[in-house]
C-alpha positions in Angstrom: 0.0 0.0 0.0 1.4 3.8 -1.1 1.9 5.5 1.8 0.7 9.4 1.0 1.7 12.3 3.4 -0.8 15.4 2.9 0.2 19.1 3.8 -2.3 22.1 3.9 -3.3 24.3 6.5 -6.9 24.1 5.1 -8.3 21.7 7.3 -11.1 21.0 4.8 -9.3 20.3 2.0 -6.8 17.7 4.6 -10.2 15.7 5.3 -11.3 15.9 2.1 -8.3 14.6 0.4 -7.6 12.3 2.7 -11.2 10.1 2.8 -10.9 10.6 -1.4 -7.4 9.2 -1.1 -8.2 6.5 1.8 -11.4 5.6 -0.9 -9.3 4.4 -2.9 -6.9 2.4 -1.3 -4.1 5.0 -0.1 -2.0 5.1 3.2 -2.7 8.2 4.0 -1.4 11.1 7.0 -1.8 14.9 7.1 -0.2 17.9 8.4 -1.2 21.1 8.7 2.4 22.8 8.8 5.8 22.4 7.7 6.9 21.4 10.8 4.5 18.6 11.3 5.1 17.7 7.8 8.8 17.2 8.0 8.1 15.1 11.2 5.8 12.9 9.1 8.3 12.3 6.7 11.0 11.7 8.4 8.8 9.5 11.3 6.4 7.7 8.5 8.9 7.7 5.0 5.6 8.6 3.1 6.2 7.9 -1.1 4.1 10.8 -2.2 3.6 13.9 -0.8 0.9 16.3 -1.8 2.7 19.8 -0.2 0.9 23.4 -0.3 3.0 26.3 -1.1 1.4 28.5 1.8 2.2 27.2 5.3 1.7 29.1 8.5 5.2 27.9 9.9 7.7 27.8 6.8 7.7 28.1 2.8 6.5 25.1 1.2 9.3 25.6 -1.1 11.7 25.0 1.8 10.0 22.2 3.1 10.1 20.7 -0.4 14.1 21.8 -0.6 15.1 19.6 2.8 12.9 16.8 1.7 14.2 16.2 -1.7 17.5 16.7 -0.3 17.1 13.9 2.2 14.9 11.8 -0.1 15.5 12.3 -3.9 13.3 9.4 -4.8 10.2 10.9 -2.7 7.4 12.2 -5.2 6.3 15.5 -4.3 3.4 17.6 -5.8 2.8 21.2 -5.3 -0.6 22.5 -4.2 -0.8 26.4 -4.8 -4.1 29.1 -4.7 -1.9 31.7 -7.0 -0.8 31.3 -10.6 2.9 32.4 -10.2 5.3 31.6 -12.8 8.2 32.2 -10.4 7.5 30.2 -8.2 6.2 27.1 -10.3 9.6 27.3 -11.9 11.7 27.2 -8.8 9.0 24.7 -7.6 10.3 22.4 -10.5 13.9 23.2 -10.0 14.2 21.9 -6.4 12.3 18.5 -7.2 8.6 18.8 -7.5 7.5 16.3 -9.7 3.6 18.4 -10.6 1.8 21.5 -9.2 -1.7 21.6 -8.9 -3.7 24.7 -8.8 -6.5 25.6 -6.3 -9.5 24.1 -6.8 -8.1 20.9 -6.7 -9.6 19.0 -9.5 -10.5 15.3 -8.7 -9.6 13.7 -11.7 -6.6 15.6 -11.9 -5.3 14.7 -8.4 -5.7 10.8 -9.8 -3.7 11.7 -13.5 -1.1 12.9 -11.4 -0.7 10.6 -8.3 -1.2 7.9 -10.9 1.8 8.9 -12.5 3.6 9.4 -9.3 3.0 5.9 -8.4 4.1 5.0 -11.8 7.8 6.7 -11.6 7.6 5.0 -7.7 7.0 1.6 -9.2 9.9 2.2 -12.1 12.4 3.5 -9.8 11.9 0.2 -7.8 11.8 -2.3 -10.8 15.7 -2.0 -11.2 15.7 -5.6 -12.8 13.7 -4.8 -15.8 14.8 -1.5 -16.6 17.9 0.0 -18.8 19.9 1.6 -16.2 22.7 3.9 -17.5 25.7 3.8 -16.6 27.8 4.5 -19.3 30.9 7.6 -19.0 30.6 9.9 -21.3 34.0 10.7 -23.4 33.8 13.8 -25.6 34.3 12.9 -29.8 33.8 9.0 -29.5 31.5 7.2 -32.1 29.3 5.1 -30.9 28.1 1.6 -32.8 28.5 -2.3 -32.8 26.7 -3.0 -35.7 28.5 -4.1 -38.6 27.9 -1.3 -40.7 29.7 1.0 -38.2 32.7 -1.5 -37.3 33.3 -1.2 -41.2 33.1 2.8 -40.9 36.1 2.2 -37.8 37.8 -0.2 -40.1 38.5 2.7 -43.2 38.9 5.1 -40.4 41.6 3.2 -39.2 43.5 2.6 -42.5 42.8 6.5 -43.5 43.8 8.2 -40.7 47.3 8.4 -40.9 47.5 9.4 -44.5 46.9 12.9 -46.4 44.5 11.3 -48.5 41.3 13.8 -49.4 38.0 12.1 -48.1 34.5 12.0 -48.4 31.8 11.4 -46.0 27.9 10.7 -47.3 25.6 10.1 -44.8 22.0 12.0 -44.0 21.3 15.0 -41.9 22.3 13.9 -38.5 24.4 11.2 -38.8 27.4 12.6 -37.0 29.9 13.4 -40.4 31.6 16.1 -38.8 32.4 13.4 -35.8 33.7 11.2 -38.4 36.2 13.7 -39.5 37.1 14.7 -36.1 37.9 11.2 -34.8 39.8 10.8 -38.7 41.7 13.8 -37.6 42.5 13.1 -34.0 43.9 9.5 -35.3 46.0 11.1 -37.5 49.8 12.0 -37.3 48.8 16.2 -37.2 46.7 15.9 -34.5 47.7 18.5 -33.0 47.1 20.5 -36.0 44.2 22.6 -36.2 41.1 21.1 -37.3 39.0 23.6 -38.8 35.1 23.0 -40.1 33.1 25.1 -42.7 29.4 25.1 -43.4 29.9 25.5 -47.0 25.5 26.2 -47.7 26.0 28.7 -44.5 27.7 31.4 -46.5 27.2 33.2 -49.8 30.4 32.8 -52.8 32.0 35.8 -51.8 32.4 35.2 -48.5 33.1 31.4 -48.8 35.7 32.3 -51.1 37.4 34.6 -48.2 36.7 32.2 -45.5 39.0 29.6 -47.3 41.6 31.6 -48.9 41.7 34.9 -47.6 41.7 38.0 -48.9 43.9 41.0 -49.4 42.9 44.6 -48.7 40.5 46.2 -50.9 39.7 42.2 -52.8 36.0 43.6 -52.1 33.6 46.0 -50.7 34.4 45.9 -46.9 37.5 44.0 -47.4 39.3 46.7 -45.1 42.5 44.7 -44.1 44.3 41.8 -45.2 42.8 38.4 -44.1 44.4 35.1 -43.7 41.8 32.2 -45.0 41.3 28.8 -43.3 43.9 27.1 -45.6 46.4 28.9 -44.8 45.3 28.5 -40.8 45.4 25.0 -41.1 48.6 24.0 -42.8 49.4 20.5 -41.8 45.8 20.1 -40.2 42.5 19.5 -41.0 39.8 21.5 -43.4 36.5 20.0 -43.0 33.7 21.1 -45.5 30.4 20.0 -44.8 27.8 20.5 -47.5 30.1 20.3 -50.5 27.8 19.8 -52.8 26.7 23.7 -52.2 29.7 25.5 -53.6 29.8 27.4 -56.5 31.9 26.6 -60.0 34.1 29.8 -59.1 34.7 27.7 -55.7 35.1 24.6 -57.1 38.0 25.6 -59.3 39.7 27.0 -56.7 39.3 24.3 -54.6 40.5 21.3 -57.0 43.4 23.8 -58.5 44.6 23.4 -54.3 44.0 19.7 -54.7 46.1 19.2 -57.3 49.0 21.3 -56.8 48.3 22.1 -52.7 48.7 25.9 -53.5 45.9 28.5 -53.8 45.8 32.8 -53.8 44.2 35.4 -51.6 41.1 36.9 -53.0 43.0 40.3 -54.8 46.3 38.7 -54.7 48.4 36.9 -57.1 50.9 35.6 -55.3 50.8 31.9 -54.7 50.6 30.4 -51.2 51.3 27.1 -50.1 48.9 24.2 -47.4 49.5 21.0 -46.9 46.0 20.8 -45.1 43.8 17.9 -45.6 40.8 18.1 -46.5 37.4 16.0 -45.5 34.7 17.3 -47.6 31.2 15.5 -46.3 27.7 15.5 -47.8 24.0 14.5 -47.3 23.1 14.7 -51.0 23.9 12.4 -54.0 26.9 14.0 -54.8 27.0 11.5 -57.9 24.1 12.9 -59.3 24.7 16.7 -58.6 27.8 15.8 -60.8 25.7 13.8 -63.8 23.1 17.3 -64.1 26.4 19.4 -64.4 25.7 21.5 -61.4 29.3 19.4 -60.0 32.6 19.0 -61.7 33.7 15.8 -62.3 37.2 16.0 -61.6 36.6 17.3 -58.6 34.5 15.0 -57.1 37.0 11.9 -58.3 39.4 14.0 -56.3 37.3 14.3 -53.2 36.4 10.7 -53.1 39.9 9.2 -53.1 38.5 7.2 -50.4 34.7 7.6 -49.6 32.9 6.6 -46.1 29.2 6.1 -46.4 27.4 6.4 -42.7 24.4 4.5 -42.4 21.0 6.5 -41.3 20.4 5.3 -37.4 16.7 3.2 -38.7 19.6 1.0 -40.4 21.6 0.2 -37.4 19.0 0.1 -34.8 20.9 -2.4 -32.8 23.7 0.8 -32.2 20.5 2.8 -30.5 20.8 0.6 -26.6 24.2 1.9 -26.5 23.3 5.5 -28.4 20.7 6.4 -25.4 23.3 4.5 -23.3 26.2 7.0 -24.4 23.9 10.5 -24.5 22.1 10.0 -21.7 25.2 10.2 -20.0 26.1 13.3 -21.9 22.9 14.7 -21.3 23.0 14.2 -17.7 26.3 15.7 -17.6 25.7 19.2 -19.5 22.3 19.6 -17.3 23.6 18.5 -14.0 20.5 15.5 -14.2 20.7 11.5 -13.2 18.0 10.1 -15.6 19.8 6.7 -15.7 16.9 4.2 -16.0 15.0 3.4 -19.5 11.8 1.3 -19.1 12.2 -1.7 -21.5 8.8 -0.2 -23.0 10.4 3.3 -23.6 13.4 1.5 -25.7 11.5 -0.2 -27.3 9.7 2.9 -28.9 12.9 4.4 -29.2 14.4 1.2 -31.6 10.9 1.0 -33.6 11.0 4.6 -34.6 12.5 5.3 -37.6 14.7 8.2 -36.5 14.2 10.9 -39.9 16.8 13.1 -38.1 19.3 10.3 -37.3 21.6 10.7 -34.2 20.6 14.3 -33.9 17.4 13.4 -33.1 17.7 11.4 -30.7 19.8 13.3 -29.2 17.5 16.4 -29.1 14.8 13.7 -28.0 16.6 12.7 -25.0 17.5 16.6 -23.8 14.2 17.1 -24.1 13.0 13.9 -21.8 15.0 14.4 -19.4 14.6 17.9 -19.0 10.8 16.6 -18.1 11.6 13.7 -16.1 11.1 14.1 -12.4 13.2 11.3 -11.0 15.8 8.8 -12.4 13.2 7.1 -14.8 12.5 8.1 -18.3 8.9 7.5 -18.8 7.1 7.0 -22.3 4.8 11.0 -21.8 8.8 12.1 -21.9 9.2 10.8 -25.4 6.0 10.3 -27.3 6.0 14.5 -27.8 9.3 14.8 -29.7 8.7 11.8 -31.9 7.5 12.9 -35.5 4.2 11.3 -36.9 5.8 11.0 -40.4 3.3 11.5 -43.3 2.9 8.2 -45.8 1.6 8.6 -49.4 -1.0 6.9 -50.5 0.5 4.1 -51.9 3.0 3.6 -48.8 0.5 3.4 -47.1 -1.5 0.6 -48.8 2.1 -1.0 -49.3 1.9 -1.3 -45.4 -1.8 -2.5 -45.3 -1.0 -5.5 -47.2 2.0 -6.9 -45.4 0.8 -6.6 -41.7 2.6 -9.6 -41.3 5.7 -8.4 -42.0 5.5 -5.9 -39.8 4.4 -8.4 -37.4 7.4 -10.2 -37.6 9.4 -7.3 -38.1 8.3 -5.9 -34.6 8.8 -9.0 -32.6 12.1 -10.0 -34.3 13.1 -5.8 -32.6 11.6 -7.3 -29.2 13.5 -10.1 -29.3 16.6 -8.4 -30.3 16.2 -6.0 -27.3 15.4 -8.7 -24.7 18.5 -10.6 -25.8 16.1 -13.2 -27.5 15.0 -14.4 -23.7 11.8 -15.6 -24.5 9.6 -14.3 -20.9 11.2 -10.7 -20.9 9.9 -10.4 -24.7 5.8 -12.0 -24.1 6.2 -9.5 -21.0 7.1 -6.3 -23.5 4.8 -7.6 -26.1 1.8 -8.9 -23.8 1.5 -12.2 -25.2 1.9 -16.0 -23.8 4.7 -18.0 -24.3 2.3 -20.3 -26.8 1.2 -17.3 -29.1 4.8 -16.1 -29.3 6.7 -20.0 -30.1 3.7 -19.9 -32.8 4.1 -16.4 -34.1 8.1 -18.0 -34.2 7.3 -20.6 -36.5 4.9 -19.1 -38.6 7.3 -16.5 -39.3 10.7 -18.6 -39.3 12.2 -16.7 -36.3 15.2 -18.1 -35.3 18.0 -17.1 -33.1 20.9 -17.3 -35.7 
């Protein structure tokens, strides 16, 4: 039985909660101060604690400050007559887990103890849960799926060399990380590595940005300027968005490919760089090259050696050990310990298709954590974020007709994520042991 502590000084609203509460099968004690209240907890370790803001004896919001500070794990929810935004905020920072507003609404009271008991029952269920506790190390890739161990295996043989690379992955895949870790492997480490958004800046000034420019090469062009090339020498140039430069740009760049010398915008003397360069894109560069928006030559020079990243709904056996590794990231840059991932939540999280990659899910997590009130991440914290991507109409009766494959499709991801034990997956798809050896056969699901 969930024992409930209630604090208000409002002796009618104490009775009134309490018999609704007692109605329904709570433990439940009251206190009409913050001095009584801290007794109860303390004396009685109540698991939820329904605390008013206005106390005759002491703030609310202290009594909420020494209890989370005792307790973390206790689930408290703030009671408050007054809509004020300052106070719900710090309310939130020190550990309230909901704030209800004066009335008290009935049916809200139950949403949110509910969910209270929910987080309780989580936090307790350490068995069955994800539990984080991964260190976080800044530039590392993360992956154990075969298409990523072949992505460390040409980082590997490419890292040491000078040679010019290219990196084609989606929006999101991490291709700037790729050339970081490439260049941190390498024998110029040390050496700057230096990245340009080549779709972020107009000719002109793209132009400047990697060459330079002498005074007066343009309108504003006030003093000489030296351009990343020549910054870089025996480093690293990484330009994202290739495909995005101009022809003027492109001839630049592959004359400094070839011969490893370029000129200042307004100068004609000839400079030399013995920077590398790792040009990455999330279009098919192949194609922009057959229309003639590309040259040729240059691209053949760009892809001496070519590293294709695979979008995350390709590799979702990496995305375990992605929440694994961000989580920890997360908690670290917002001072949280969300370190426990229901198997029901990961399971969502490995079914989704992930249209923004890595990014996503990173931006996913920040997000759910930010709302999480304890050390559980709860399904409400991620259902929000995740897209309800549009179908055409034939994708859509594409999908109608092969149910089954989705079917099999779905339990083959359960059974992947429960590390194919057989009772941990009919608990996360709520089916018996029978149904799921039959859906096994019937769809030739074996362990292999």
């Amino acid at each position: 039985m969930v024992k409930v502590l209630i604090v208000d000084d409002d002796e009618h609203i104490r009775e009134s909660l309490e018999l609704y509460l007692k109605e329904k099968g709570y433990e439940v004690i009251s206190a009409s101060n913050g001095s009584m209240a801290l007794f109860h907890f303390n004396h009685d370790k109540p698991k939820i604690i329904i605390l008013d803001i206005r106390l005759p004896d002491m703030d609310g919001l202290e009594v909420l400050r020494r209890i989370k500070a005792s307790n973390g794990k206790v689930q408290v929810a703030m009671i408050t007559a007054f809509q004020d935004m300052e106070t719900t905020i710090t309310a939130m920072k020190l550990g309230a887990c909901e704030y209800i507003h004066k009335p008290i609404d009935i049916n809200e009271l139950e949403m949110i103890i509910e969910r209270m008991k929910e987080t309780l029952f989580l936090n307790e269920r350490y068995g069955e849960l994800t539990e984080i506790n991964g260190e976080y190390k800044v530039n590392n890739i993360i992956g154990k799926s075969n298409a990523m161990k072949e992505v460390f295996k040409i980082i590997g043989l490419v890292s040491e060399s000078k040679t010019s690379i290219l990196i084609q992955g989606e929006s999101g895949t991490g291709k700037e990380l790729i050339a970081k870790v490439i260049h941190n492997n390498s024998l110029f480490k040390n050496e700057p590595f230096i990245p340009i958004n080549c779709s972020a800046l107009p000719e002109t000034l793209l132009e400047s940005e990697l060459f330079g420019h002498e005074k007066g090469a343009f309108t504003g062009a006030v003093s000489a300027k030296k351009g990343k090339f020549e910054l870089a020498q025996n480093g690293t140039i990484f330009l994202d968005e290739i495909g995005e430069i101009s022809s003027n740009v492109q001839v630049k760049l592959l004359r400094f490919l070839q011969d490893k010398e370029f000129e200042r915008l307004g100068s004609e003397r000839k400079t030399l760089s013995n920077a590398r360069i790792i040009a990455a894109t999330n279009r098919d560069l192949s194609g922009i090259v057959r229309v003639g928006k590309f040259r040729e030559d240059l691209y053949f020079r760009l892809k001496v050696v070519t590293i294709d990243i695979p979008p995350l709904r390709e590799r979702r056996s990496d995305i375990p050990h992605l929440v694994e590794y961000l989580l920890a990231k997360v908690n670290r840059e917002l001072h949280r310990n969300v370190r426990k991932v229901p198997q029901n939540v990961m399971g969502r999280l490995m079914e989704y298709d992930w249209p923004g990659n890595v990014r996503e899910l990173e931006n996913v997590l920040i997000r759910a954590v930010l709302l999480a009130k304890g050390e559980v991440l709860l399904q409400d914290h991620i259902t929000g974020s995740l897209k309800n991507v549009t179908t055409s109409v034939d994708e859509k009766i594409s999908s109608a007709l092969s149910l089954q494959e989705m079917e099999k499709k779905h339990i083959l991801q359960i059974l992947h994520l429960a590390n194919w034990n057989r009772g941990r997956a009919c608990e996360i798809l709520q089916i018996s042991r029978p149904t799921l050896r039959h859906k096994m056969k019937l769809y030739q699901i074996r362990n292999s």
